[in-house]
N, C-alpha and C positions, 0 to 999 in steps of 0.2 A: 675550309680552303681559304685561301689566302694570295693576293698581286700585290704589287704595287712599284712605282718608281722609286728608283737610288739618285739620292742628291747629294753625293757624297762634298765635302769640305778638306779636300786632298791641301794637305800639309807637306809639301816636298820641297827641298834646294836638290836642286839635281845639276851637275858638271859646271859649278860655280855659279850659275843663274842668281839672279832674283829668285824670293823665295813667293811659291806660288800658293795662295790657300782661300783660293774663292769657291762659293758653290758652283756645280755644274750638275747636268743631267748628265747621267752617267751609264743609265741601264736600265735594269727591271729584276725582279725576285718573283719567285710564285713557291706557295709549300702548299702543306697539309697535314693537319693531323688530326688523329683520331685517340681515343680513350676510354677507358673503364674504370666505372666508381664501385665499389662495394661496400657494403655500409652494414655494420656488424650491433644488433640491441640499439639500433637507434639514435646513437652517439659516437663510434666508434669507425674509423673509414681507412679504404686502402683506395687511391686513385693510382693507375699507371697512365702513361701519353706516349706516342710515339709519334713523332713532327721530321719530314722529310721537303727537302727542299730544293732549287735551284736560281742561283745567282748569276746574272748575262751584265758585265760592262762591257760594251764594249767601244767604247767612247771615255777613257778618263783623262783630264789634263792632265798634265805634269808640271809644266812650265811658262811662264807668261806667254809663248809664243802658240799662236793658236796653231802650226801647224805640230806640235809634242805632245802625241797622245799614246796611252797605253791601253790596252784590254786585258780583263779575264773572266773567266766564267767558273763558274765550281757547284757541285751539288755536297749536301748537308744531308747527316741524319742526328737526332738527341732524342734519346730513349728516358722516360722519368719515372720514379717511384715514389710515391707520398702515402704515406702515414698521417692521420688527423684524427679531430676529436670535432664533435658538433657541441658549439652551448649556446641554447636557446639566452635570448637577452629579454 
């Protein structure tokens, strides 16, 4: 498992403004994921991952004027499949 804070560096010219591209705290993220190794003669490996998430801004500037702000939130999923070899060094 998985938190942590969004500092994002928001790049925007929004309705002829100055262009705005400072950091700001912005939000928070949390996920998860879990996984399976198997491992075939001791060299040979199938790893799968499944990582599910959710992303909260809801505080992002936009524009030099501290009262332009935007929000959003969205939840994630990314499914993985890996193929590998082991070589001992």
């Amino acid at each position: 498992m998985g938190a942590g804070i969004l500092v994002p560096k928001t790049n925007t010219t929004l309705l002829n403004f100055k262009r705005y591209d400072e950091f700001h705290l912005a939000g928070y993220g949390i996920d998860a994921i879990v996984g399976l190794n198997v491992t075939f003669f001791n060299f040979f490996f199938v790893q799968s991952e499944f990582k599910q998430g959710y992303i909260n801004m809801p505080d992002i500037r936009t524009t030099i004027f501290d009262s332009d702000r935007a929000s959003q939130h969205f939840s994630f999923s990314q499914f993985n499949i890996v193929f590998g070899t082991n070589i001992s060094l």
